[in-house]
C-alpha positions in Angstrom: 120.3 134.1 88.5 123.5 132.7 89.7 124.6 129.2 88.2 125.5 125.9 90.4 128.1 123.9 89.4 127.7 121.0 91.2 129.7 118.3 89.4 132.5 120.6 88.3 132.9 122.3 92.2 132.6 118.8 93.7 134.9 117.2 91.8 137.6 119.8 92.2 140.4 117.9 94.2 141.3 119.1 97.9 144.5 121.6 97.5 146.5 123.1 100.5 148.9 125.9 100.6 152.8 124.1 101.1 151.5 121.1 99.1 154.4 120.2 96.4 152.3 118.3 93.9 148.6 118.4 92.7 146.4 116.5 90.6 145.2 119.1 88.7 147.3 122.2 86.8 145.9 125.6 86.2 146.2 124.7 82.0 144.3 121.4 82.7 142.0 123.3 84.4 141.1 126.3 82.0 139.7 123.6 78.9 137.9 122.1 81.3 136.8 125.1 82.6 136.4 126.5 79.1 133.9 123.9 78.2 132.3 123.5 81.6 131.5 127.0 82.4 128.9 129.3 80.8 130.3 131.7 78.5 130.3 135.1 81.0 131.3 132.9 84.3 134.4 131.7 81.5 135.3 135.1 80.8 135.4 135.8 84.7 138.1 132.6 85.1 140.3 133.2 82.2 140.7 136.7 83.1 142.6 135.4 86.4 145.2 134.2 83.9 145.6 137.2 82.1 149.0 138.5 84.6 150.7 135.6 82.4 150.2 137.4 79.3 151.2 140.7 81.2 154.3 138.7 82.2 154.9 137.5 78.6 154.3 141.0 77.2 155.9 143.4 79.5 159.1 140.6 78.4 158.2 141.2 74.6 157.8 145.2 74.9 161.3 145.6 76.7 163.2 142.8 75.2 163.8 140.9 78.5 164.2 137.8 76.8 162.7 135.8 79.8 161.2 132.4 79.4 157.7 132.4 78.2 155.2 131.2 80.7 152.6 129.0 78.9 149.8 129.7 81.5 149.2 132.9 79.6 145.5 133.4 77.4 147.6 134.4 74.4 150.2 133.1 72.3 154.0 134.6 71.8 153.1 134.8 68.5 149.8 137.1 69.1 151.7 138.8 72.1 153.9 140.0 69.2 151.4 141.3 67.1 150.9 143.6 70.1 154.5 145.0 69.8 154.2 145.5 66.5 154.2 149.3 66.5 153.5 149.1 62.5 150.7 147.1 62.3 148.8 147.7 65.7 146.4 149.7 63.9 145.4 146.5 61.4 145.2 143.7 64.1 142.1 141.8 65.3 140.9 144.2 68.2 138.1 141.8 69.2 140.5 138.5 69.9 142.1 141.0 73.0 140.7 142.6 75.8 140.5 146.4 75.5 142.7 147.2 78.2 145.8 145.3 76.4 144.8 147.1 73.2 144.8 150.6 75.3 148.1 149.8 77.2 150.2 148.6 74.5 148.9 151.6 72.3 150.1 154.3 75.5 153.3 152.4 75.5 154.4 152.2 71.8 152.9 155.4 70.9 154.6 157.3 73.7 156.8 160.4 73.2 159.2 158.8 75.7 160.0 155.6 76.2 157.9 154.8 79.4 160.2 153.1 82.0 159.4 149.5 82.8 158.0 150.2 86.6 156.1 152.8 85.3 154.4 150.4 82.2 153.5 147.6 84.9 152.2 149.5 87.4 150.2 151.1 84.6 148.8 147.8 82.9 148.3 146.7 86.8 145.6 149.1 86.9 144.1 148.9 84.0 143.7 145.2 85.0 141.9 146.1 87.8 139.5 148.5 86.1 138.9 145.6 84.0 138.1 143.1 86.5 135.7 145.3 88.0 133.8 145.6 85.0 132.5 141.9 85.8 130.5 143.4 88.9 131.1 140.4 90.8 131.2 141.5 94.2 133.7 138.6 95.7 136.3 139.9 92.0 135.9 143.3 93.2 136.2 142.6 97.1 139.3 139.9 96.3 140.6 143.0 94.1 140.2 145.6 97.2 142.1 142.9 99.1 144.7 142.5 97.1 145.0 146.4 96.3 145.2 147.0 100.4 148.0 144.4 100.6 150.3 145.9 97.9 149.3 149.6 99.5 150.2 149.2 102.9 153.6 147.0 101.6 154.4 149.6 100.0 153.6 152.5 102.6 155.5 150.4 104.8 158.8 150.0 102.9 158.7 153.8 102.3 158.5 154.3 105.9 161.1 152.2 106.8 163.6 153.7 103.9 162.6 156.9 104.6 161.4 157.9 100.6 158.1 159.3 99.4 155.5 156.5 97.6 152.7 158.7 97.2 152.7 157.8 93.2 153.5 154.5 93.9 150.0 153.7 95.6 146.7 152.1 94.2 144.0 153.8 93.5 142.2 156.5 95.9 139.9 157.4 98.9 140.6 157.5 102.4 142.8 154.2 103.1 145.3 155.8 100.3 144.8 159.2 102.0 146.1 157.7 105.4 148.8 155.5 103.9 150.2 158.9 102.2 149.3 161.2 105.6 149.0 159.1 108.6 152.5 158.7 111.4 150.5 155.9 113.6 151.9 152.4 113.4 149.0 150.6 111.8 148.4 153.9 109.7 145.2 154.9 111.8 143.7 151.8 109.4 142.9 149.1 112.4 139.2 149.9 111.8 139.1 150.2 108.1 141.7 146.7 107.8 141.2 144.1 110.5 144.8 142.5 108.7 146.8 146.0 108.7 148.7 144.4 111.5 149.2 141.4 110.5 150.9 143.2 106.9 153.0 145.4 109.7 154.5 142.1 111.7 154.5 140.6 107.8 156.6 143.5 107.0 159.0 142.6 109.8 160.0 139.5 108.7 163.4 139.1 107.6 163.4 135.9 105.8 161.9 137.0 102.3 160.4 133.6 101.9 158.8 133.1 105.4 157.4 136.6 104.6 155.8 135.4 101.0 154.6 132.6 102.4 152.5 134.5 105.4 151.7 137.0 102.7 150.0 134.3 100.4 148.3 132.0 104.1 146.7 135.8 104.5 145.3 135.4 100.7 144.3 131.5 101.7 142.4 132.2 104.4 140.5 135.7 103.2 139.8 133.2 99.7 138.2 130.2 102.2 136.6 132.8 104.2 135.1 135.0 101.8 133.4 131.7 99.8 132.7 129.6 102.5 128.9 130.3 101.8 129.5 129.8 98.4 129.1 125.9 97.6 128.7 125.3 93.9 128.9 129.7 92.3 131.4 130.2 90.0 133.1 132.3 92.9 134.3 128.9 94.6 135.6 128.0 91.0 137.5 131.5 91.1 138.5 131.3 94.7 139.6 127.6 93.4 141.9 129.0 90.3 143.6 132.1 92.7 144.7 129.1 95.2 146.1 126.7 92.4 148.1 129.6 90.9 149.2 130.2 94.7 149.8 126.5 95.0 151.9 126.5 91.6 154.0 129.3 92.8 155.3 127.4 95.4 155.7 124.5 93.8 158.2 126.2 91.5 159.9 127.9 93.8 163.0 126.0 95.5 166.0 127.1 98.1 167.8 128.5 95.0 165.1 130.1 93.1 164.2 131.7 96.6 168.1 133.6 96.7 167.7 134.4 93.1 164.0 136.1 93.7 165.2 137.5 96.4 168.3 139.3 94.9 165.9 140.2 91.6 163.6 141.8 94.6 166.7 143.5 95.8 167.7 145.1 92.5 164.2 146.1 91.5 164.0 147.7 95.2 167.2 149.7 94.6 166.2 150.6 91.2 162.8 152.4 91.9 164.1 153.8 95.4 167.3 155.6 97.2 167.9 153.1 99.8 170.4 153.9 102.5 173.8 153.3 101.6 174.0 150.9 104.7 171.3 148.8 103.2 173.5 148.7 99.6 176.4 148.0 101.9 174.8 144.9 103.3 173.2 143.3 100.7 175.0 144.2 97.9 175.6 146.4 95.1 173.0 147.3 92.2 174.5 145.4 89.3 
């Protein structure tokens, strides 16, 4: 049976998306989470902070040198034992998840050295696979969601610059198979995705932040609506922990982070696609 947490859901404090400080943070709330929560409903919420480590690692693996984000399950010094091409064979397989083991294994062991695009998009997936082993239906519908978003983004930016994505695309079935195939504007999806066209008028805004921040209100309201018959399940403590990390994002974020995520967003574009020379002309040469 499912487990109530009624003390721990109702004292979670009221959070909105734009607000700029919060009571709580999402370290403060994994240990109280981690002694709160039964052991498998713990497992469920930590794994939401598992795209830190990703972060951290994917830094670690291609010497990026970026700052280490603390919000991350594992430390820089266990990150490293991952890297460790030596001694990967030797290290504590039960302290990681299965998926990190089997990604960092593809990627060290590799007769090429896989490029970074590639080794995210892959340890994205394998992410998802292990999400979905849970078999929590709101994980693996919040998943989907997520998934669609990042598909049709994508389908839609190769539309507009005119280049193939086919490889670049989650997963499979018919929604991929009209992303890939389908001319329409909303991709022949209006049925399958109530929000395709919200995405498409998403897509259309200029101003990268405006466009991030409609991109995360879409997440907001699918999280509220998809738990709002969920009072005290640990999928309102989940729901809870994906809008705190949304809340935290923005938080960070100020005018001049915003220009340089923007131009970091520019140079990643330009590096996994030909963009028009137009585009290059306007906004600036890949450094």
């Amino acid at each position: 049976m499912t487990k109530n947490y009624y003390c721990l859901v109702a004292g979670l404090p009221d959070i909105l998306l734009g607000d700029k400080k919060v009571l709580y943070n999402s370290l403060i709330l994994r240990e109280e989470l981690s002694n709160d929560l039964e052991k498998k409903d713990f497992e469920k919420a930590q794994a939401l902070y598992f795209p830190f480590d990703h972060y951290n690692l994917i830094s670690l693996l291609y010497q990026q040198h970026k700052e280490f984000d603390p919000r991350g399950v594992y430390t820089s010094l266990e990150l490293e034992e991952l890297t460790d091409k030596k001694n990967i064979e030797g290290i504590d397989k039960e302290k990681y998840p299965g998926y990190l083991i089997d990604f960092v294994t593809h990627v060290l062991f590799a007769e090429e050295k896989v490029p970074i695009v590639e080794a995210e998009l892959l340890l994205f997936r394998k992410y998802v696979n292990y999400l979905q082993s849970f078999s929590n239906e709101f994980l693996n519908n919040y998943i989907d969601f997520e998934i669609n978003i990042k598909n049709v983004l994508t389908a839609l930016n190769g539309r507009k610059y005119e280049v193939s994505v086919e490889h670049e695309l989650l997963g499979k079935g018919e929604i991929v198979e009209a992303l890939v195939k389908s001319r329409s504007r909303d991709f022949g999806l209006a049925n399958e995705l109530e929000y395709v066209d919200s995405l498409i008028q998403i897509h259309e805004e200029e101003n990268l932040m405006e466009r991030e921040l409609k991109i995360d209100r879409l997440k907001w309201e699918y999280l509220d609506e998809t738990t709002f018959f969920h009072y005290f399940t640990i999928e309102k403590v989940l729901a809870f922990i994906y809008k705190l990390l949304i809340v935290e994002r923005w938080i960070s974020l100020d005018e001049e982070e915003g220009r340089k995520l923007f131009q970091q967003l520019v140079s990643e574009l330009e590096n996994s696609y030909e963009f028009p020379e137009e585009y290059k002309l306007s906004h600036g040469k890949k450094k």
